[in-house]
BATI-376405 format. One record per residue (C-alpha): residue number from 1; x, y, z. Coordinates in Angstrom, 3 decimals. Last residue first. Example, Ala and Ser with C-alpha at 12.3 -4.5 7.8 and 13.67 -1.06 7.14 Angstrom:
     n          u          v          w
     2     13.670     -1.060      7.140
     1     12.300     -4.500      7.800
END
This chain:
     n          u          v          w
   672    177.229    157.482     70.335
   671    175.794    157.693     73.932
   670    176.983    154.268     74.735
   669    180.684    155.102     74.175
   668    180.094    158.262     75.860
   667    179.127    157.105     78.996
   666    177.646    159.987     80.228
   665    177.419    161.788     83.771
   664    174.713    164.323     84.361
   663    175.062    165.662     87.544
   662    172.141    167.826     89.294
   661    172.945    170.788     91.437
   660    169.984    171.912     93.432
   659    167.499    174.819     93.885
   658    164.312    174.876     95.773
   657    161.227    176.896     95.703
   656    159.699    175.260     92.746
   655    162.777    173.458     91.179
   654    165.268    175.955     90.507
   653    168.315    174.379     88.509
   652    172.181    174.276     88.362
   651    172.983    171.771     85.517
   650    176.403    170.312     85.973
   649    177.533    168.116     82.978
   648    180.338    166.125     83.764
   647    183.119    163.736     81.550
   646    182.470    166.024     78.718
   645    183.043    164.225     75.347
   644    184.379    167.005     73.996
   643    181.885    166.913     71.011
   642    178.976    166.444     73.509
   641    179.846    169.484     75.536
   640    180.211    171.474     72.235
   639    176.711    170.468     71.058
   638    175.687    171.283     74.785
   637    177.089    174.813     74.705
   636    175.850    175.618     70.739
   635    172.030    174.034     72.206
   634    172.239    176.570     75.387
   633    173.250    179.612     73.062
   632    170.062    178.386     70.545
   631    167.768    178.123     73.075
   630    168.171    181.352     74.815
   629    168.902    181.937     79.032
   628    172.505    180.057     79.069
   627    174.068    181.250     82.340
   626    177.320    179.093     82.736
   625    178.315    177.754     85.722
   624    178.564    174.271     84.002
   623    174.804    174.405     82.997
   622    173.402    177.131     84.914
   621    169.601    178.561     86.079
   620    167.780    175.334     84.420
   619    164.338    175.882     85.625
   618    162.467    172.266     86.416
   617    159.497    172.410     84.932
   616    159.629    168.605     83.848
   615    162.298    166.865     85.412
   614    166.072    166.423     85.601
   613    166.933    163.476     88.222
   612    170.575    162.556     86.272
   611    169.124    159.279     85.349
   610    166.175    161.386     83.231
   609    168.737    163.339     81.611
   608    170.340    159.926     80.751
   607    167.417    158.556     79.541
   606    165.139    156.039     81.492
   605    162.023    158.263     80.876
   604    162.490    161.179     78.311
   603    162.484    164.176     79.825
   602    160.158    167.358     78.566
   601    159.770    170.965     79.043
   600    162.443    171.921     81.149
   599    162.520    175.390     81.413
   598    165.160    177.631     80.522
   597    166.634    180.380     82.611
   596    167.433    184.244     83.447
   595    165.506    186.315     85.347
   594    164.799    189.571     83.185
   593    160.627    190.069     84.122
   592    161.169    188.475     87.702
   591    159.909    184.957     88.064
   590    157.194    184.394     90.609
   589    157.220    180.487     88.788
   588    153.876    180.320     87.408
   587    154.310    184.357     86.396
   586    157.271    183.683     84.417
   585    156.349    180.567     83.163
   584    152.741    182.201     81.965
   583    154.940    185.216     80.417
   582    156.562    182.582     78.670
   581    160.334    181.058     79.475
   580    162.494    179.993     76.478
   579    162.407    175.931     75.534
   578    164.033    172.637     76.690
   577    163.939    169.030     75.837
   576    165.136    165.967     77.152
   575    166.992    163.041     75.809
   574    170.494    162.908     76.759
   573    171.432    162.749     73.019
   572    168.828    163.957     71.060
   571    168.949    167.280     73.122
   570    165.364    168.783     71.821
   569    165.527    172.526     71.393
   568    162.960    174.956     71.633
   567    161.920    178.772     70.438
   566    158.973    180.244     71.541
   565    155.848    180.134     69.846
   564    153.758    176.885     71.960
   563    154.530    178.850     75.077
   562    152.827    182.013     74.233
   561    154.230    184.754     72.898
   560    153.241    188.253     75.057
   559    149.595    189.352     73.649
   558    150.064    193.483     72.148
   557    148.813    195.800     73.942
   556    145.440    197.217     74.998
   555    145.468    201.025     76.593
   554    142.459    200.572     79.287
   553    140.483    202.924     79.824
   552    138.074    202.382     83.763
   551    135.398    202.859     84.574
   550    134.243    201.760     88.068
   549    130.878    202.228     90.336
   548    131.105    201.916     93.669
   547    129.535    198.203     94.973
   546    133.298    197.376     96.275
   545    134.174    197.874     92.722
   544    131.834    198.098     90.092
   543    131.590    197.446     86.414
   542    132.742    199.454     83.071
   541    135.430    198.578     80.753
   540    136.672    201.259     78.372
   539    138.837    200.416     75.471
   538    141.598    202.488     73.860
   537    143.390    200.606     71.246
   536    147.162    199.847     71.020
   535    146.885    196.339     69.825
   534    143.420    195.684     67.684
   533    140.508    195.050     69.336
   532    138.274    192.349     68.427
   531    140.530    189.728     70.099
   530    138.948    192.225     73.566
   529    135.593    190.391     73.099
   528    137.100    186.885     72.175
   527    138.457    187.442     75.770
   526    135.185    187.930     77.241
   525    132.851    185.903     75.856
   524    135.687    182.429     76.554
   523    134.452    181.186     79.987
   522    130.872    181.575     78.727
   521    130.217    177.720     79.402
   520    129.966    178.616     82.742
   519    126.816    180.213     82.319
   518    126.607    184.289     82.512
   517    128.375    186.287     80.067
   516    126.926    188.604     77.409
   515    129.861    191.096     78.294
   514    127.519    193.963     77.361
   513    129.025    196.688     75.020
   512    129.247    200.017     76.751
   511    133.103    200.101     75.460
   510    133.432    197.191     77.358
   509    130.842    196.226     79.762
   508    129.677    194.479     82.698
   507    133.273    193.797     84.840
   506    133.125    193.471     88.375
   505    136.720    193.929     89.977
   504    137.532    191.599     92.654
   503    141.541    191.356     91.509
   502    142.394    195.085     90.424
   501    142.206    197.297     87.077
   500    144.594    200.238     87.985
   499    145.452    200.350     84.270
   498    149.012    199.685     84.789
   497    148.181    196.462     86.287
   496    145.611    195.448     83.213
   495    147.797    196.103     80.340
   494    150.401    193.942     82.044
   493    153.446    194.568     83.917
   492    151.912    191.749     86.398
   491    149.367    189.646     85.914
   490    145.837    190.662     87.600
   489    144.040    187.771     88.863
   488    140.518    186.722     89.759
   487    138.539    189.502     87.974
   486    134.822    188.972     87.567
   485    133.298    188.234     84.771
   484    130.083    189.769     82.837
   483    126.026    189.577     83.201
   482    123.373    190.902     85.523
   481    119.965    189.481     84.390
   480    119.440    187.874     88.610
   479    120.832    191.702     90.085
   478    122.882    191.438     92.118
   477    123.336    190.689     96.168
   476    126.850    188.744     95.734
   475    125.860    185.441     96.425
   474    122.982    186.113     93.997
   473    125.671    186.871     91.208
   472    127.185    184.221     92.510
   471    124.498    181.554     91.756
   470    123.597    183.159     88.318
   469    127.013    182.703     86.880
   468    129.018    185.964     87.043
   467    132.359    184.059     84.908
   466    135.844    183.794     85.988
   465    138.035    185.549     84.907
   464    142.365    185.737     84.787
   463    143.946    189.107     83.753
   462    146.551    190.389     81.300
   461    144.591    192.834     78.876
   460    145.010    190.740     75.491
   459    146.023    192.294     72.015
   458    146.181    190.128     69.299
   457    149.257    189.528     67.039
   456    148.469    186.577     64.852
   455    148.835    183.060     65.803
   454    152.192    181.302     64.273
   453    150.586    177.861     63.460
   452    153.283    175.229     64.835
   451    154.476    173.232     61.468
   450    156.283    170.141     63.208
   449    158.947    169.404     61.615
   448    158.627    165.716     60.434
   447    160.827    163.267     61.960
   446    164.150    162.171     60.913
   445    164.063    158.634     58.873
   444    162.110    155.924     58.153
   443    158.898    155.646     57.156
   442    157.645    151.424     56.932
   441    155.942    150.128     54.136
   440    155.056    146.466     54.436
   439    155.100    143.067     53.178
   438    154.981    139.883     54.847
   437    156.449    135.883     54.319
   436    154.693    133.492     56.867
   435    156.077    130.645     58.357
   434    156.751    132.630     62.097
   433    156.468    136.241     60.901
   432    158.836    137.167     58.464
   431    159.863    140.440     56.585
   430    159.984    142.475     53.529
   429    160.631    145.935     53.696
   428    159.086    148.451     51.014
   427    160.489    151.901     52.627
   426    158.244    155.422     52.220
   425    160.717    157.818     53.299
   424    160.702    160.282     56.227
   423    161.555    163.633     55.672
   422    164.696    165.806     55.630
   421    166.804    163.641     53.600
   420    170.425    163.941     53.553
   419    171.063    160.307     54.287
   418    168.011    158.387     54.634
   417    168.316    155.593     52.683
   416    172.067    154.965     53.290
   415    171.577    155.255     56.976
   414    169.073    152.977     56.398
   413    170.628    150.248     54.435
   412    173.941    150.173     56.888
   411    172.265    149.941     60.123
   410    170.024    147.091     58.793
   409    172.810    145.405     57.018
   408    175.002    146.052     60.460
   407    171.847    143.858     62.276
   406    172.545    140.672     60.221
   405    171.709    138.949     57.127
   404    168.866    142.014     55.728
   403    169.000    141.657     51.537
   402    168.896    145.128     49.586
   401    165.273    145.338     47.888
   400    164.209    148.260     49.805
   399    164.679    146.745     53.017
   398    164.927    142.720     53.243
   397    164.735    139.991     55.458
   396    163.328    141.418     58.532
   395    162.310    138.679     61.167
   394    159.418    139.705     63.393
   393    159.941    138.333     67.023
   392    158.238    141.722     68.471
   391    155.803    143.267     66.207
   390    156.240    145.346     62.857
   389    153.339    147.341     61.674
   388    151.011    145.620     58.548
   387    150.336    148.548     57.646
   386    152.972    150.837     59.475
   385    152.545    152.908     62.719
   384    154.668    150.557     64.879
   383    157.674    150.378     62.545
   382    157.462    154.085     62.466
   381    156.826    155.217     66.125
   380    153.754    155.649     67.814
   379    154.130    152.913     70.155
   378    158.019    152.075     70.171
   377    158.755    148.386     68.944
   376    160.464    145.703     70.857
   375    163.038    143.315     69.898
   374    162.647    142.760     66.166
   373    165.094    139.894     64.489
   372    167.435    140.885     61.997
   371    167.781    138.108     59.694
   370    170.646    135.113     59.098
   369    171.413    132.865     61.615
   368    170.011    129.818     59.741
   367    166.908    126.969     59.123
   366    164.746    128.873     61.278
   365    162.748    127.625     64.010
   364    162.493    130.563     66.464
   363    164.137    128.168     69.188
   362    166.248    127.310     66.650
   361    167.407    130.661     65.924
   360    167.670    131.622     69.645
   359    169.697    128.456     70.108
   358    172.532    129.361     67.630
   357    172.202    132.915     67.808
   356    170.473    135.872     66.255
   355    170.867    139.288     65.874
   354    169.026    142.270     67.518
   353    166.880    144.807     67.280
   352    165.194    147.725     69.075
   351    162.107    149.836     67.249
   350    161.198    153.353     66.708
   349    162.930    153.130     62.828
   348    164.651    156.037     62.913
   347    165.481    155.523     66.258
   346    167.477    152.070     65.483
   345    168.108    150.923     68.922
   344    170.336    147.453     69.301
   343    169.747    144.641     71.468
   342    172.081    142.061     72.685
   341    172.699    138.877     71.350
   340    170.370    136.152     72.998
   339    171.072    132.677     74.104
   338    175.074    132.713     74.201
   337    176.893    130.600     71.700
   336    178.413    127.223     72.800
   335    181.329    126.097     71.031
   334    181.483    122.924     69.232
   333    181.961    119.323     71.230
   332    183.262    116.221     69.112
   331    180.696    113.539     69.616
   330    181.052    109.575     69.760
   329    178.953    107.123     71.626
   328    179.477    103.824     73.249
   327    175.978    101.490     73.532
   326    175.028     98.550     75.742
   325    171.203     97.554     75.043
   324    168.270     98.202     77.225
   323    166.729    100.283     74.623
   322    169.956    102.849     74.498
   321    172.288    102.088     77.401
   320    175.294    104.161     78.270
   319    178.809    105.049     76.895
   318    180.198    108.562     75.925
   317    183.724    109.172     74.354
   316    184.173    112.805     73.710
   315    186.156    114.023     70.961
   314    187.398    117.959     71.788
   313    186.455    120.537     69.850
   312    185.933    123.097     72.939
   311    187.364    121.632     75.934
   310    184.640    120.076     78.647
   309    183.478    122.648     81.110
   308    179.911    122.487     79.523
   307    179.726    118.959     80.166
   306    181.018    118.853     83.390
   305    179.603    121.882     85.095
   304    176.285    120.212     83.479
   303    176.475    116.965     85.106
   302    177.012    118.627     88.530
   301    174.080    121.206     87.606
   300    171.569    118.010     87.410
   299    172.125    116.123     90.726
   298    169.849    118.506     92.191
   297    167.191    117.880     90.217
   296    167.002    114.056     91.826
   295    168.565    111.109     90.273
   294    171.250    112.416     88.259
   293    174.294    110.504     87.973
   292    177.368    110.383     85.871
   291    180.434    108.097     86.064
   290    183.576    109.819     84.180
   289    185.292    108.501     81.195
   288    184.454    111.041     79.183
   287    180.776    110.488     80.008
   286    180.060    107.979     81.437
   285    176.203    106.337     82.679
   284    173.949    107.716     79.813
   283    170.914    106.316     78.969
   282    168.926    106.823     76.253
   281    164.959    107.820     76.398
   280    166.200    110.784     73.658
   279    168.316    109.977     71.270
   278    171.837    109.797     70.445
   277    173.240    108.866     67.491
   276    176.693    110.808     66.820
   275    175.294    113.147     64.364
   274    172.347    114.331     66.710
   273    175.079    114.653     69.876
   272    177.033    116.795     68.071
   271    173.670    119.387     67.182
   270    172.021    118.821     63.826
   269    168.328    119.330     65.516
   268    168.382    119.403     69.852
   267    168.436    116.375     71.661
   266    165.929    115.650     74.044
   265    164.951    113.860     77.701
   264    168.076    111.713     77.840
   263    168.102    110.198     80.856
   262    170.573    110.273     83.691
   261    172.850    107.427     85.336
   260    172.095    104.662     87.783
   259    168.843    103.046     88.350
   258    167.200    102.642     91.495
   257    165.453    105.827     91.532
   256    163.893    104.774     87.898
   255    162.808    107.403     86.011
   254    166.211    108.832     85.540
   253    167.090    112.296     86.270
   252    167.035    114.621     83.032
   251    168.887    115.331     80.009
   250    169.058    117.647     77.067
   249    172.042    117.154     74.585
   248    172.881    119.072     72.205
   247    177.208    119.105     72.606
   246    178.234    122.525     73.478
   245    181.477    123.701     75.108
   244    181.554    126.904     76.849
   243    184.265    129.751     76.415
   242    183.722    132.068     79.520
   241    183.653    135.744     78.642
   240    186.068    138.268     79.178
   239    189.431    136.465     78.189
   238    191.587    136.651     81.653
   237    188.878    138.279     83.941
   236    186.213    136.249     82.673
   235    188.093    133.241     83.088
   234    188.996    133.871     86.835
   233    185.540    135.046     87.426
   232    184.336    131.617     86.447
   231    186.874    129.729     88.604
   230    186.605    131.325     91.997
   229    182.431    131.978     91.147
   228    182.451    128.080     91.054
   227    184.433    127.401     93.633
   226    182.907    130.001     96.065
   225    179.250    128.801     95.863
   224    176.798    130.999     94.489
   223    174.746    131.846     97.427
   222    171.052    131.284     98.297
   221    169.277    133.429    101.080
   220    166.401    132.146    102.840
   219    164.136    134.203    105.209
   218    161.725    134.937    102.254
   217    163.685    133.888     99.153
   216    166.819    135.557     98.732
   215    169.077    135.275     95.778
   214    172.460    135.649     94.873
   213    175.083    136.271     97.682
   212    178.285    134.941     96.269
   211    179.676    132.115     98.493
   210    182.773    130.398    100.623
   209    184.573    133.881    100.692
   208    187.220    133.344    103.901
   207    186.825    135.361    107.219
   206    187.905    132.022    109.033
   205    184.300    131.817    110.596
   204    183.190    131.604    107.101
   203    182.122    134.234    104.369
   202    178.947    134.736    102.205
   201    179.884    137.498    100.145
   200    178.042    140.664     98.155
   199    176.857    140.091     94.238
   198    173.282    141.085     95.561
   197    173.254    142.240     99.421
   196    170.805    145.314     97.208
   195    167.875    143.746     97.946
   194    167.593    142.027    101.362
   193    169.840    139.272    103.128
   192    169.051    137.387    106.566
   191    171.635    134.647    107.012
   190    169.588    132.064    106.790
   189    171.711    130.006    104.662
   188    170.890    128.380    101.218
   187    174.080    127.282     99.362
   186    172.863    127.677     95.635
   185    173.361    124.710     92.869
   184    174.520    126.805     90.239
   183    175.063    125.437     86.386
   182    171.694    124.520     84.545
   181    169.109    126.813     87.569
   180    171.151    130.122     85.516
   179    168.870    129.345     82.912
   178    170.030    131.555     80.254
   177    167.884    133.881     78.095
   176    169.389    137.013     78.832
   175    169.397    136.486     82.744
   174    166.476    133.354     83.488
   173    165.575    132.039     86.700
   172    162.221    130.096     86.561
   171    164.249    127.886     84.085
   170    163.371    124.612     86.317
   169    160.597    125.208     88.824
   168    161.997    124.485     92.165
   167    165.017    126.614     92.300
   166    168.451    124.387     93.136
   165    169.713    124.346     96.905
   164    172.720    121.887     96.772
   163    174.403    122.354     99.862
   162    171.542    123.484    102.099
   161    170.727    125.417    105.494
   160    174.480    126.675    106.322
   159    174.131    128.811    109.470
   158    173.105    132.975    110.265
   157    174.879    136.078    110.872
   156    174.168    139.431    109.079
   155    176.836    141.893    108.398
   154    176.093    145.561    106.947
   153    177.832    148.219    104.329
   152    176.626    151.091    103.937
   151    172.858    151.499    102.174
   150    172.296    150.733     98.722
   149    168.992    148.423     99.892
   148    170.819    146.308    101.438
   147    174.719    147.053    100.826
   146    176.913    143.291    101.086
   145    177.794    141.042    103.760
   144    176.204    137.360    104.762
   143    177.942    136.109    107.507
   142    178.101    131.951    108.332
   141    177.973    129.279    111.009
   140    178.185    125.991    109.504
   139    174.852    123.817    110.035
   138    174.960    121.891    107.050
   137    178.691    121.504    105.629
   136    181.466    123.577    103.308
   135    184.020    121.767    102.858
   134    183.107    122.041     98.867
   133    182.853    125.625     99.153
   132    186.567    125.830     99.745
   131    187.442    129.353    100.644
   130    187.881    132.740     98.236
   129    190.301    135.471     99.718
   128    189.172    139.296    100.348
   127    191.678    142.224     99.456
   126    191.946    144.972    101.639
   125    192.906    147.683     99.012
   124    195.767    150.290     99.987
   123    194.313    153.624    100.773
   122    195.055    156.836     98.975
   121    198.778    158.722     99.144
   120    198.191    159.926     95.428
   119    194.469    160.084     94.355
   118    192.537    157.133     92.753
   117    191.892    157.847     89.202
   116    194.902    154.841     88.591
   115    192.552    152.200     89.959
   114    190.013    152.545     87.992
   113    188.326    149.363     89.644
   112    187.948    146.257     87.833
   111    184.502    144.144     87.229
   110    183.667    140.767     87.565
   109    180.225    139.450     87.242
   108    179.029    136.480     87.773
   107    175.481    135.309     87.750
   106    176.332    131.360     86.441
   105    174.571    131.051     83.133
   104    174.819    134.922     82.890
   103    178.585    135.581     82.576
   102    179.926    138.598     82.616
   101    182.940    140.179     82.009
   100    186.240    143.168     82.480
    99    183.453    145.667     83.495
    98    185.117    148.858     84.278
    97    184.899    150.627     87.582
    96    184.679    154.534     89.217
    95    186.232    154.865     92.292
    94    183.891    156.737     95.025
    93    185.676    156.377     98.776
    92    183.297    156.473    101.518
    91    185.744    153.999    104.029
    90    184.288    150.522    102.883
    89    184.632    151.862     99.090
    88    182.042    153.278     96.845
    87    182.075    151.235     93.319
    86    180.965    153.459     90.498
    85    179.782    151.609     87.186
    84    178.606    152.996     83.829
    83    177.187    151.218     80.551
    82    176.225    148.120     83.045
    81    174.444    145.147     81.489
    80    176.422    142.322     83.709
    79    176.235    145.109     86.209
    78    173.663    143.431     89.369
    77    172.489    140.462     87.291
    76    175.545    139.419     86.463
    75    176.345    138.982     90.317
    74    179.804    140.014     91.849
    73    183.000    139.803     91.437
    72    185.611    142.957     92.028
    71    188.784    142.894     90.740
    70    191.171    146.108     91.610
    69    194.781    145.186     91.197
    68    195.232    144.376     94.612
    67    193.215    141.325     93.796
    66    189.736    140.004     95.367
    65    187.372    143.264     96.558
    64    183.878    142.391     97.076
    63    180.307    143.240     95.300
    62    177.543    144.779     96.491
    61    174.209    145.866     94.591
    60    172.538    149.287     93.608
    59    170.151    150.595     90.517
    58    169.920    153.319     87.862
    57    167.598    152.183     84.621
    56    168.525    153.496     81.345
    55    166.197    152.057     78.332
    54    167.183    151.360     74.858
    53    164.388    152.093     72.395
    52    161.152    150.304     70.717
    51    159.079    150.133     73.800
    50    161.984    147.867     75.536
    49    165.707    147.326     75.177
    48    167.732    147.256     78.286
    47    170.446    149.491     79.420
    46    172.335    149.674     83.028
    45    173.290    152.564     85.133
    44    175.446    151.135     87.986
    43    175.906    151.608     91.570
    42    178.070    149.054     93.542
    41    178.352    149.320     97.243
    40    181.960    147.846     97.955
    39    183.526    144.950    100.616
    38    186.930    144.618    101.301
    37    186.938    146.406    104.439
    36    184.165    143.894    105.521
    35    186.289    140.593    104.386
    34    189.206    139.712    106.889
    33    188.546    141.638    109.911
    32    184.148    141.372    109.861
    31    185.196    137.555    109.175
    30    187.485    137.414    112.191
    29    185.605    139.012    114.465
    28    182.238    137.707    113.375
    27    184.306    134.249    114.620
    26    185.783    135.502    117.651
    25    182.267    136.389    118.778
    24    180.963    133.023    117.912
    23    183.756    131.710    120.066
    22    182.831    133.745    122.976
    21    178.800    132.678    122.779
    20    179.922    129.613    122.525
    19    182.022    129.677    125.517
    18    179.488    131.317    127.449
    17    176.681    128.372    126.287
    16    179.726    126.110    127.776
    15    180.154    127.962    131.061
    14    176.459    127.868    131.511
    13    175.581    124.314    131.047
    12    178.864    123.743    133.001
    11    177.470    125.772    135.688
    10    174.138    124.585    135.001
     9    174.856    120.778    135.690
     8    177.677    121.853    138.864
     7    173.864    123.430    140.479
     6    172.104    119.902    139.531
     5    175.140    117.970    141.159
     4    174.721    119.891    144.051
     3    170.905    119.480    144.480
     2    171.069    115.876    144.151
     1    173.690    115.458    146.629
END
């Protein structure tokens, strides 16, 4: 009997684990059915100020498709700063996207795809549906979706871990200056997600959207919950930003466990909550008629939601304790500014600026809005190269006299300053840094041209030496006082090739002058020998040649112009710059004497050129399938490009013994 009932034990043991096994299956199903075609592989080219200018970085992230009409959400940290966006569809499909909002207190995003560049007969949308995150329960079986690492688009499976996952160490997540730890509590899952699942969804076994992939901390992920992102992307999509009330107040869970309510930890200087009488160690227990709590962290973000959420203007009726006695409160909310303004690049200045806010004005102590505050400042540039130089969190008050309120003053001063100058000018601008009031003269305006010394015309012979140094002239069975060079390379079409001269060629003498040659610090004896000569001479140069004696006349011509001669052009706008090929280019690259092509001289880092994967040396054959082999035809083309507004540049270019098309794709309104 006992051995029966043990064998019916496992077959229902089995059956069951089978069943499981089946339903999960039905479950992936489902979500892989209702969400996967809707999910996209963002790529976007963001800008950040740093080193005194506006930076391009290229990364990836995954968002998910939740209108017909083309809304995306995903993460503010993925294209909150984009300045160009391409979304690549479940089946391949490239459709380029605008952002419609952001919101960095709660990592949304939502952007919409360009919808109408889609061609006739394409695809209709599969279009993902949010859940209730507030079902949501420990334990729930989940799929985290999204492009790792900007690959295609994956599934993971894993369960619910936490509800209310908050970070740690409060404010250790910051996205332009907000605490996004104030508003999210995360649902943590162990679903496993990697870089790139960022702004992708966490869905249900129903296939519905119950999270916004945010984080991932070892094996945990942490999700925005659906709710919130439902709501906040719905606002952003309507207005573009998310109107937030603002009241002052700072709190924290209360001391005592037992105790209801939340503490007031601070309240910030002429804010609503200072003018109705709050102060910190006060107790709150309502607010607007609704119980609050906060005894853990966790219970924090609830409080918030509700405070921030509240109407902006409206009269809030607050009641607590303050020193153990009853109290009822008063404040009318204002509107809550964002923590930082975003930076602007003033070239001319080599710095990145920006305005202030509310709470970035107190937090630099100042009494009102009014100043440009400094960003970052460009080594080398003007703002860094003046006496006292400007530093980050510098306020500037004044230039020339004219009074600084806001960053257009700035704009507008300079460009009036320096309009139709040609050099820098000497600036008096008065600024502040922390109490103290500084002076300084800063240059601003275009660089100086750089005067490049024009050498002479000298004749050269078109070889490469290397000097008879007493170890190789033993090596080579000479005499110990021999002196001269011996020839490592003959250049083509050169003085040297037509002579017959040839690669292993001992040279003693020219014109029976002794090349007085024999340490390696000789390198130079013999070309400031030949310098003496002027273009079209006659020289001899005497030496051996497989131990046979060799003389040799050599007609001298004039030197080719070297690199540092030839014209150039710096494209201000994509940052890069490009100059006519050199002899040296030409015989670096095994170019032939009429090949056609610029070279690539410098690229900017985290400019557009830079974006596009142009680098240094590279050999631009073709821009658009045009050959443009002199500076000033390829500057006319890309002056023209830029006035059109181009939507593509093409550059076809050589890069060592490869050649590849590279795209260069602006966004004009942030190139201007």
């Amino acid at each position: 009997m006992t051995f029966k009932y043990s064998i019916f034990a496992i077959l229902i043991y089995v059956s069951a684990h089978a069943d499981q096994v089946t339903n999960s299956n039905l479950a992936l199903s489902q979500a892989v059915k209702n969400v996967y075609p809707a999910i996209v592989r963002i790529e976007v080219v963001s800008e950040r100020g740093s080193s005194g200018r506006m930076m391009k970085s290229r990364a990836t992230g995954s968002g998910v498709i939740i209108s017909k009409s083309g809304r995306v959400v995903t993460n503010h940290h993925v294209a909150g700063n984009g300045t160009r966006i391409s979304c690549r569809l479940h089946d391949g499909e490239e459709v380029m996207a605008d952002l419609l909002g952001a919101d960095p207190m709660t990592d949304i995003a939502v952007l919409r795809l360009r919808l109408e560049d889609r061609s006739k007969g394409s695809r209709a949308l599969t279009v993902a549906k949010f859940g209730d995150s507030d079902q949501v329960e420990m334990g729930d079986i989940c799929f985290a979706m999204g492009s790792p690492a900007g690959l295609s688009q994956s599934v993971t499976r894993g369960i619910i871990s936490n509800v209310a996952l908050i970070s740690p160490n409060q404010g250790s997540f910051r996205l332009d200056g907000e605490n996004v730890g104030e508003l999210v509590r995360w649902l943590g899952h162990d679903a496993i997600i990697f870089p790139g699942n960022s702004g992708g969804p966490l869905v249900d076994e129903k296939g519905f959207i119950i999270g916004i992939n945010e984080v991932g901390i070892g094996s945990l992920g942490g999700a925005i919950p659906s709710n919130l992102a439902d709501q906040v992307s719905q606002e952003l999509a309507q207005n573009g930003m998310i109107d937030r009330s603002w009241t002052g107040l700072e709190c924290q869970p209360v001391l005592d466990p037992k105790e209801d309510g939340l503490l007031v930890a601070g309240i910030i200087k002429d804010s609503p909550a200072e003018k109705a009488g709050i102060k910190p160690g006060d107790i709150i227990k309502k607010y607007d008629g609704k119980k609050v709590m906060a005894r853990i962290a966790e219970d924090l973000p609830v409080f918030n939601q509700l405070v921030y959420g509240m109407k902006v203007g409206k009269k809030i009726k607050i009641s607590g304790l303050s020193k153990e006695k009853k109290m009822i409160w008063t404040l009318t909310t204002s509107s809550r500014e964002s923590a930082f303004t975003k930076e602007s690049e003033l070239k001319s200045w080599g710095l990145t600026i920006r305005n202030f806010t509310l709470m970035s004005s107190l937090e630099a102590r100042r009494s009102n809005k009014e100043g440009a505050q400094v960003h970052s400042v460009g080594r080398g540039g003007a703002s860094y190269s003046a006496k006292p130089n400007l530093i980050p969190g510098d306020v500037i008050t004044s230039i020339g006299g004219n009074p600084v309120k806001a960053v257009n003053d700035m704009v507008r001063i300079t460009n009036m300053i320096i309009k139709g100058k040609e050099e820098p000018v000497p600036t008096l601008v008065s600024f502040e840094r922390d109490l103290a009031q500084l002076l300084t003269v800063v240059k601003i305006g275009p660089e100086s041209v750089e005067n490049r010394p024009v050498q002479a015309w000298k004749p050269w012979l078109g070889v490469s030496t290397q000097v008879l140094t007493r170890e190789l002239t033993e090596s080579l069975n000479l005499p110990k006082s021999t002196k001269g060079v011996r020839i490592a390379e003959v250049f083509p079409r050169t003085p040297a090739e037509k002579a017959g001269i040839q690669a292993g060629d001992l040279l003693f003498r020219i014109d029976g002058q002794v090349i007085q040659a024999y340490r390696s610090e000789d390198a130079e004896v013999f070309g400031n020998m030949i310098k003496e000569y002027k273009p079209g001479s006659l020289a001899l140069f005497s030496g051996l040649r497989h131990n046979k004696t060799l003389d040799l006349n050599v007609t001298l011509e004039k030197r080719p112009e070297p690199a540092n001669e030839l014209p150039d052009y710096e494209e201000e706008t994509f940052e890069f710059t490009v100059r006519e090929l050199s002899f040296g280019d030409r015989v670096n690259q095994r170019l032939q004497e009429k090949e056609p092509g610029l070279i690539i001289e410098n690229v900017e880092p985290a400019g557009w050129a830079s974006l596009a994967g142009l680098r240094q040396g590279d050999l631009i054959l073709k821009v658009n399938g045009k050959t443009l082999s002199k500076v000033e035809l390829f500057e006319w083309e890309m002056n023209r490009l830029i006035k059109d507004k181009s939507k593509q540049i093409v550059f076809f270019v050589k890069r060592g013994i490869h050649t590849l098309f590279l795209e260069l794709e602006p966004d004009w309104d942030d190139t201007q």
